[in-house]
matplotlib code that plots the C-alpha trace (Angstrom):
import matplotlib.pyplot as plt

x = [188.6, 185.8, 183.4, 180.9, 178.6, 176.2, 173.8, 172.5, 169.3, 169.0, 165.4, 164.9, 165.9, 168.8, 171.4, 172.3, 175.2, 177.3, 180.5, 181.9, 185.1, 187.0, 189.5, 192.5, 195.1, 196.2, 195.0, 191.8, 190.5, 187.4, 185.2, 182.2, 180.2, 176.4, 175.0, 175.0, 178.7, 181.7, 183.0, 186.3, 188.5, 191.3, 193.4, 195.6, 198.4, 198.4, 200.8, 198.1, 195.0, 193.9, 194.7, 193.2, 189.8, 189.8, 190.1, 186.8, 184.9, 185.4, 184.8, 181.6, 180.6, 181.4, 179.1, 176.6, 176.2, 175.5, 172.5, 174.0, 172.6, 173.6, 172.9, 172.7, 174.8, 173.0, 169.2, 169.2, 169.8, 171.0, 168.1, 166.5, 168.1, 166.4, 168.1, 165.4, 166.1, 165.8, 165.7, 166.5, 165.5, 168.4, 167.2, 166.7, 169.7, 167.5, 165.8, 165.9, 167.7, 166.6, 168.0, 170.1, 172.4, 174.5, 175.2, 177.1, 177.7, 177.8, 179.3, 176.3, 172.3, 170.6, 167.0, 167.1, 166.4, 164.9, 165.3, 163.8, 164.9, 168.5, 169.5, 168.9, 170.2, 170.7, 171.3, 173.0, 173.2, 176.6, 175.7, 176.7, 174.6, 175.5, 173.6, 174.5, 172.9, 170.7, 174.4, 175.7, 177.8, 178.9, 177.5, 177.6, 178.3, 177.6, 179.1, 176.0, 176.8, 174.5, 172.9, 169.9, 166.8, 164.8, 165.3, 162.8, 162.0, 159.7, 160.1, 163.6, 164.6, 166.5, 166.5, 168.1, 166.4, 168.9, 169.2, 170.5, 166.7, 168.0, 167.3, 169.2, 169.1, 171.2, 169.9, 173.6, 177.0, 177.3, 174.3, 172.4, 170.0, 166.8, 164.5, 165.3, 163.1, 162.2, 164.5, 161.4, 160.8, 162.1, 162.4, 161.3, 159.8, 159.3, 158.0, 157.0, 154.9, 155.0, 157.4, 155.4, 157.3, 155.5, 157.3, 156.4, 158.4, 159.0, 155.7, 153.1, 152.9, 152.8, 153.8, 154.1, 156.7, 156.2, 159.7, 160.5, 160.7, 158.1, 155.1, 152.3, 150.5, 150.8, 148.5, 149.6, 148.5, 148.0, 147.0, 150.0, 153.6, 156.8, 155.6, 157.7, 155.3, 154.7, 153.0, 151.6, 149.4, 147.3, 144.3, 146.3, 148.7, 149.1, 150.3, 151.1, 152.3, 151.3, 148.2, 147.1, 147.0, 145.4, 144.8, 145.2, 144.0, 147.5, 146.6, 144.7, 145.4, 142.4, 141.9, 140.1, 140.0, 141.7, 141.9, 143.3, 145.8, 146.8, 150.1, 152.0, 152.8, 156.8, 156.9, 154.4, 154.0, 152.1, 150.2, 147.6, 145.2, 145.8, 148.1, 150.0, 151.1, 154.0, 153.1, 154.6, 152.1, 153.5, 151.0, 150.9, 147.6, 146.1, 143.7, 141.8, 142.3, 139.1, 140.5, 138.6, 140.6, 140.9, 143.3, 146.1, 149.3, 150.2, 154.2, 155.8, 157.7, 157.2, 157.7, 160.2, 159.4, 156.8, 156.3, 154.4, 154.1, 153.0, 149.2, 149.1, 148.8, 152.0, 152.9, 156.0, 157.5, 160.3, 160.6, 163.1, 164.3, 166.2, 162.9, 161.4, 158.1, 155.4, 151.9, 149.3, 146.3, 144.0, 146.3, 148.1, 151.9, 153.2, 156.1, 159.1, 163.0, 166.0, 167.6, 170.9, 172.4, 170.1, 166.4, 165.4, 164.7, 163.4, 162.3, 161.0, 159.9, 160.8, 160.2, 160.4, 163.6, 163.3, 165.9, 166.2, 168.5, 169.4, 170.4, 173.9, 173.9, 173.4, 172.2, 170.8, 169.2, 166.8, 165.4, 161.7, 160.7, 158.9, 161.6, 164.0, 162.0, 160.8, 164.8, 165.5, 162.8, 165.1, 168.1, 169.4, 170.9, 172.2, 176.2, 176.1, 178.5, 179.7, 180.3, 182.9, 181.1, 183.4, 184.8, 182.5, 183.1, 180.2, 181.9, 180.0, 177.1, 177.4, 178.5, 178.8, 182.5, 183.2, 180.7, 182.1, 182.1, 181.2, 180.6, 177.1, 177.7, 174.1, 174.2, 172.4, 169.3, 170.1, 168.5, 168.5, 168.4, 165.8, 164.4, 160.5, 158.7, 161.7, 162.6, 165.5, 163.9, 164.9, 163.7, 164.7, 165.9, 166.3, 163.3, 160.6, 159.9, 157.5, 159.2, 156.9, 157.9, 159.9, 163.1, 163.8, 167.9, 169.6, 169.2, 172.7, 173.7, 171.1, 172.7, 170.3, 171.0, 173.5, 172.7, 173.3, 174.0, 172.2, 171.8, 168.4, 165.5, 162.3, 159.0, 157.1, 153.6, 154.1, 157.3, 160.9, 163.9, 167.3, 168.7, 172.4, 175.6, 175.1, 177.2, 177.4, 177.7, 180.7]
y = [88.3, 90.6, 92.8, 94.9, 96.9, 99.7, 102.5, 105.7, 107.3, 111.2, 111.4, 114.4, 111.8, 113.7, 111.4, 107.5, 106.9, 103.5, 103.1, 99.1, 98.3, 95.5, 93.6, 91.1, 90.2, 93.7, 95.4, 98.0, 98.3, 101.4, 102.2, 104.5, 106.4, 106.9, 103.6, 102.9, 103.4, 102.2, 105.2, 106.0, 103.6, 104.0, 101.7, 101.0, 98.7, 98.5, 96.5, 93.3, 92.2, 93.3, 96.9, 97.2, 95.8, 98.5, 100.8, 99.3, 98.9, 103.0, 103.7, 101.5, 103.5, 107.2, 106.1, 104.6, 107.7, 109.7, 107.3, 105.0, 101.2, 97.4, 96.6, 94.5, 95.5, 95.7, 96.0, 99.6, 100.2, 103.0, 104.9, 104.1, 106.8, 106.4, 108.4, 109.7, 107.3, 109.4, 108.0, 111.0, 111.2, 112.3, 115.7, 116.1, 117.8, 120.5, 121.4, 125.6, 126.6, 128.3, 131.8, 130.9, 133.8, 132.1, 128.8, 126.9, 123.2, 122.1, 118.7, 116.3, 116.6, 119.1, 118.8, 122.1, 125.5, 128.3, 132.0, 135.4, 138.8, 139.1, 135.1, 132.2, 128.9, 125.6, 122.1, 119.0, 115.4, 115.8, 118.1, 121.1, 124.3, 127.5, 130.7, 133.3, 136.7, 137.0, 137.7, 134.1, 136.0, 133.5, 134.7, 132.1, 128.4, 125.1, 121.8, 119.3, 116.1, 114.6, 115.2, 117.6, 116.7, 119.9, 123.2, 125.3, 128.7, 130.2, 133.7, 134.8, 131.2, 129.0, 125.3, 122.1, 119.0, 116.1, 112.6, 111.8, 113.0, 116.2, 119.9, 122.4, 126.1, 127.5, 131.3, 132.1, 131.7, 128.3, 125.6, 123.7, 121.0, 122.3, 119.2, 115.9, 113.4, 109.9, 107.3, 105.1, 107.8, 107.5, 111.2, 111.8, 115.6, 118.4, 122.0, 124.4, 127.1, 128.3, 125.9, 123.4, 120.9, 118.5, 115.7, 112.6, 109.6, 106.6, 104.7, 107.3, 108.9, 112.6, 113.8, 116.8, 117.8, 120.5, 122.9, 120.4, 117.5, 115.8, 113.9, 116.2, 113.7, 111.3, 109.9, 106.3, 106.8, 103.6, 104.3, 105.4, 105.2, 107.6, 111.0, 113.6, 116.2, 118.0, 121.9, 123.8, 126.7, 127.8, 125.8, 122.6, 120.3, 119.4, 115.6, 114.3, 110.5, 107.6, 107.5, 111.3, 114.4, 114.9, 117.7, 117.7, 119.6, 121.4, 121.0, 117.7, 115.4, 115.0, 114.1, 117.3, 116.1, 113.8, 113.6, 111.5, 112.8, 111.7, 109.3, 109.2, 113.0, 113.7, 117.0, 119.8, 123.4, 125.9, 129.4, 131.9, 129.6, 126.6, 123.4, 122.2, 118.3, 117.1, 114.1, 110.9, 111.2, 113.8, 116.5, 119.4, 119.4, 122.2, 122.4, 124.7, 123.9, 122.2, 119.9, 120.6, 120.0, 122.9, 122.6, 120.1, 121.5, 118.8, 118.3, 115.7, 113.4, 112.6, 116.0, 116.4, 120.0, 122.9, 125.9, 128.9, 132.8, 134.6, 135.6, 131.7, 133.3, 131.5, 127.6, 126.2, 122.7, 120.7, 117.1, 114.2, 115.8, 118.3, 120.5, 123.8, 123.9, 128.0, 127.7, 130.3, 130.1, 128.7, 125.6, 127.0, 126.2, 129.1, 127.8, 124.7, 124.8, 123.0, 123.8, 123.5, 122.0, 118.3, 117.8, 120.3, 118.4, 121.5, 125.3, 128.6, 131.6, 135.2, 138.6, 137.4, 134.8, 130.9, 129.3, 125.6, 122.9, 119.9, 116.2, 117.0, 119.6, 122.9, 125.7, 128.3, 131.6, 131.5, 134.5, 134.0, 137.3, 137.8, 139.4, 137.4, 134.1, 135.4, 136.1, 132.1, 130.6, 132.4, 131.3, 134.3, 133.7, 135.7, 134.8, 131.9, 133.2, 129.9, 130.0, 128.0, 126.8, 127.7, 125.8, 125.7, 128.5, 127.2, 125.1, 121.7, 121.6, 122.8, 120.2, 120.5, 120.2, 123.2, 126.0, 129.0, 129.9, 133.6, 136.0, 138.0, 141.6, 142.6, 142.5, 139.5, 137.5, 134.4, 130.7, 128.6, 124.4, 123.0, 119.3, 119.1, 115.8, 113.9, 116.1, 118.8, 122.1, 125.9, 128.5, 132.5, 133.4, 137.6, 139.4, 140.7, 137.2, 134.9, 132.5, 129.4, 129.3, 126.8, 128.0, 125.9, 125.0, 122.0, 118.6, 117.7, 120.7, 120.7, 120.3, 120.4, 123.6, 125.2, 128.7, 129.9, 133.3, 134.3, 137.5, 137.3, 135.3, 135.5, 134.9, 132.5, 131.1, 130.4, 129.5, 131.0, 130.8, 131.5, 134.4, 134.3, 132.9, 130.4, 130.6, 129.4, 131.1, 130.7]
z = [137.9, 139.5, 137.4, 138.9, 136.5, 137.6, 135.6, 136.4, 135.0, 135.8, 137.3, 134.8, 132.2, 130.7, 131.3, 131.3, 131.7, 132.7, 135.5, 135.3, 137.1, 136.8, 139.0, 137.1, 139.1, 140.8, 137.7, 137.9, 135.2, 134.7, 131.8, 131.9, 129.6, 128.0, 127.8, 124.1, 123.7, 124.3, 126.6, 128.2, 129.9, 132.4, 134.5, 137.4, 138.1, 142.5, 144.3, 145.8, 144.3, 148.2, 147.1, 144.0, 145.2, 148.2, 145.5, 143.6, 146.2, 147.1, 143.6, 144.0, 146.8, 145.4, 142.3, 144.3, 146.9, 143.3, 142.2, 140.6, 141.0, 140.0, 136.6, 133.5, 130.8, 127.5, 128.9, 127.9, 124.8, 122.9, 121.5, 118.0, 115.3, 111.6, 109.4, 106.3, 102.8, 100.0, 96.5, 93.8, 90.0, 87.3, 86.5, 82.6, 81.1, 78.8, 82.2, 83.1, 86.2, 88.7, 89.4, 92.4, 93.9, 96.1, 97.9, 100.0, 100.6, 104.6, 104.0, 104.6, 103.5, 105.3, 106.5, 108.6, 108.0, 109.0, 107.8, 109.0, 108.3, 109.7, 109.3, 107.6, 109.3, 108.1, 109.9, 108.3, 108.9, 110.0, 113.4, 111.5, 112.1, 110.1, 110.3, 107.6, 106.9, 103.1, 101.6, 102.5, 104.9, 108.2, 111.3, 113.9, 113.7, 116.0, 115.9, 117.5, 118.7, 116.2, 112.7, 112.8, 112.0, 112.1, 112.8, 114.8, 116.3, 119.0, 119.1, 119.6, 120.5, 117.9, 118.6, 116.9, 117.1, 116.8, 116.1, 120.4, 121.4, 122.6, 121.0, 121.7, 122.4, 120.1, 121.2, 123.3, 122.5, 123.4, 122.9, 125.7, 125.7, 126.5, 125.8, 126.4, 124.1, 125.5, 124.2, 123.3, 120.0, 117.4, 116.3, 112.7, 112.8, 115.2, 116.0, 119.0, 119.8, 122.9, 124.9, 123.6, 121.4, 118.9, 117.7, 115.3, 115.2, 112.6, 114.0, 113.0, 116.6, 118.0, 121.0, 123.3, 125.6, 128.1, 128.7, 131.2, 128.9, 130.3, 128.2, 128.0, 125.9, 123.4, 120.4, 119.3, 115.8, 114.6, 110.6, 109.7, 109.9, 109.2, 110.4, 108.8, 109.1, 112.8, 112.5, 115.6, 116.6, 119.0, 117.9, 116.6, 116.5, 112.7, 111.7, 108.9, 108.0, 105.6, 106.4, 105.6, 107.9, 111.3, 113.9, 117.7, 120.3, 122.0, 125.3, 125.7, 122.4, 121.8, 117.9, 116.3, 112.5, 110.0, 106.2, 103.8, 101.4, 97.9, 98.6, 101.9, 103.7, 103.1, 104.6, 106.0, 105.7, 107.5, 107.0, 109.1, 107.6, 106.1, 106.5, 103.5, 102.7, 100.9, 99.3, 97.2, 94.7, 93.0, 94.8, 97.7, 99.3, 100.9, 103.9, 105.7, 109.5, 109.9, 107.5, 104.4, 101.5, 99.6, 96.2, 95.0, 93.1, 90.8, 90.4, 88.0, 90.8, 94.5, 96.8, 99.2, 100.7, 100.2, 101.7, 100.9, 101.2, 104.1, 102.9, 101.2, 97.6, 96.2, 97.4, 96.4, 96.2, 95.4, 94.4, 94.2, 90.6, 92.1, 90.6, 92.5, 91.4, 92.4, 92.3, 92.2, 95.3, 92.7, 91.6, 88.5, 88.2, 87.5, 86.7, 87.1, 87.3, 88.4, 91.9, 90.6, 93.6, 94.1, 95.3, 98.2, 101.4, 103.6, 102.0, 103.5, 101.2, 102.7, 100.5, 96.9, 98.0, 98.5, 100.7, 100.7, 101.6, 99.7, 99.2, 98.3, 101.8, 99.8, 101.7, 98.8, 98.1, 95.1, 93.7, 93.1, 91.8, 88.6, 87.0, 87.8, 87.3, 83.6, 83.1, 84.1, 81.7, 78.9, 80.1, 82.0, 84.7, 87.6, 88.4, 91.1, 94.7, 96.0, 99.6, 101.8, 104.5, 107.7, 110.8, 113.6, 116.5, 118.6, 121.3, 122.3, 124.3, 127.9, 130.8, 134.4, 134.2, 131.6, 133.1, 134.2, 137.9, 138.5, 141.4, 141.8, 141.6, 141.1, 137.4, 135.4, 137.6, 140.2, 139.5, 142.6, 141.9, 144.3, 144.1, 144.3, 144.0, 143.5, 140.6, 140.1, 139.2, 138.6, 139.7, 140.3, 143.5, 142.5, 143.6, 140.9, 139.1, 139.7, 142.2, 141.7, 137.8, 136.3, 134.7, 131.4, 132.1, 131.1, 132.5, 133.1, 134.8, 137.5, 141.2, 144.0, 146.1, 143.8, 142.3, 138.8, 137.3, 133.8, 131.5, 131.9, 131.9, 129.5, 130.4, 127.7, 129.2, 132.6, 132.8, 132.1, 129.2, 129.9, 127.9, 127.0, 128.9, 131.9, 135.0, 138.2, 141.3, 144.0]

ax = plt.figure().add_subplot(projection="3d")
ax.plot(x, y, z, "-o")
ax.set_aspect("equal")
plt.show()
């Protein structure tokens, strides 16, 4: 018997995949995949042991001609994946509700969401993405290969970050990866701003990826570990972990301030002008973005999530009680109910309503207006509208092999595939962009020298975003 087992590693570091072939007898016998798996197999039945090795030693050939090279199975590994461990408290029984109007249950805990004035989209463990209008009416939904960790947004761009490294664009019809996260983090917590992406991982570290996936920097923390808390701006990076909460310079890394906190940092928040962390000692902790602490909100049991208003006047949190906890600026609960639906692991607050997603992979809309809060703490309560959470429409992720061939016909604008400094880039061939500009486009579809057809293409700090469907050209 003859086995012959080779890799491949995309130089843009999308891809690794694996190709072994194996000769028994006149059997051929191939299996291939993404390293880390067990991947396909097929095989062959020829008439001579002779035969069948001609026809391994072509395939050998074919896969070596694409990049592929000898290997030793098992010296990549498939990259690290910690999923969060939450421990929840039995709510008491005599607790108020909250005034909830309507929820749904994905399937799986949700850590994403993200909600504006048209949608509100959540993410759950189980790959699912739902958007839905304020209603809880289905507009779009994704199935991801894996579970979601975070969901973020950069203008009109929507991305997933996932559990496999990658995030994905979820903008078009159909989602592509448009950043591709070294294998050696272990993803715990990201955001963007301005093609930029911040992420934490389990060790305490932050990164940032330019729209090309490649390391812009990196700050091996070393005081803390399990950084669930990534924020960004233009003057900062914000990150928060065991240890407490730092800032970063966007563009360099450089350390720019650090404080402690009171307990590990379980989740972080953002305003204009302040930083918000989500601790285990029952607290959220406000700071100014010099780092000056500036006021603690005292809760009854670790925190999972916070958020806050737009102007910073109202915080809110919710802990491992299944509680939702509003604060005024100046520290004063203002008041404390019961979700309903488990402990919130991820909240946003939009025009008087709280969205947040839970343990037991609720998506809900609270109402947190005065009225309708004063109405809760006596027991009135609005009628719940449970939603079924529907079937995912979104197809999977683009590949090479399912995109759509088209013909120009002087509608949508032209990306050309051109390899500079032994790396596949994009750029735009139809005249009126900037031609030296880098076209964000997914890894895995690049081909040096073939051409591309888009809706458009958006211009976002020196570089480009694909808008809408991706073709490519006859």
């Amino acid at each position: 018997m003859e086995k012959h087992y080779l890799e491949y590693s995309d130089p843009n570091g999308a891809e690794h995949k694996f190709y072994e072939v194996t000769i028994n007898d006149a059997a051929l016998v191939i299996r291939y995949g993404r390293i880390g798996t067990d991947g396909q197999t097929q095989s062959k039945t020829f008439a001579s042991f002779e035969k069948a090795k001609a026809e391994a030693d072509k395939k050998i050939k074919e896969k070596k001609r694409k990049g592929y090279e000898d290997a030793v199975q098992g010296v990549r590994q498939k990259r690290s994946i910690t999923r969060r461990s939450v421990e929840e408290v039995r709510p008491a029984s005599s607790a108020s509700k909250a005034p909830v109007l309507w929820r749904m249950k994905t399937g799986s805990s949700a850590f994403g969401i993200y909600a504006d004035s048209e949608r509100v989209w959540v993410g759950n463990q189980g790959g699912k993405v739902i958007a839905v209008d304020h209603s809880g009416e289905t507009l779009s939904t994704f199935q991801l290969p894996e579970g979601v960790k975070c969901l973020v947004s950069d203008g009109m761009f929507m991305y997933a970050g996932c559990d496999d490294g990658n995030v994905y664009d979820l903008t078009g019809k159909v989602p592509f990866v448009a950043y591709n996260i070294d294998e050696s983090v272990d993803i715990y917590w990201l955001d963007i701003h301005k093609g930029v992406l911040g992420v934490s991982d389990s060790h305490g570290n932050i990164y940032a990826f330019n729209p090309e996936s490649e390391n812009q920097w990196g700050n091996v923390n070393g005081s803390g570990s399990a950084g669930w808390m990534v924020r960004m701006d233009d003057e900062g990076v914000y990150h928060g972990h065991s240890g407490g909460v730092a800032a970063y310079d966007p563009q360099s890394g450089i350390e720019l301030w650090k404080a402690k906190t009171q307990g590990a940092v379980l989740f972080g928040w953002q305003d204009q002008d302040h930083v918000y962390a989500a601790t285990a000692m029952r607290a959220v902790q406000r700071f100014d973005k010099k780092g000056n602490l500036q006021q603690t909100y005292k809760c009854d049991a670790a925190v999972f999530s916070c958020a806050s208003s737009p102007d910073g006047e109202y915080i809110f949190a919710g802990d491992n009680s299944s509680a939702i906890y509003a604060f005024s600026k100046d520290g004063t609960r203002l008041w404390k109910l019961n979700s309903g639906c488990s402990s919130a692991l991820s909240m946003q607050y939009l025009n008087e309503r709280l969205f947040i997603v839970t343990t037991d992979g609720s998506l809900a809309m609270i109402d947190a207006s005065p009225a309708a809060i004063a109405a809760a703490q006596q027991g009135q309560l609005p009628q719940v509208k449970d939603i079924k959470a529907q079937a995912a429409q979104g197809t999977a992720p683009l590949q090479r092999q399912t995109l759509q061939r088209a013909q120009y016909t002087g509608q949508g604008v032209v990306l050309r595939c051109v390899k500079e400094g032994g790396k596949l880039r994009i750029r735009v061939e139809t005249e009126g962009y900037h031609d030296s500009w880098n076209v964000q486009f997914p890894k895995d579809l690049r081909e040096e020298g073939a051409r591309y057809l888009v809706d458009e293409v958006a211009e976002t700090g020196g570089f480009y975003r694909v808008v809408g469907e991706i073709r490519k050209l006859d």
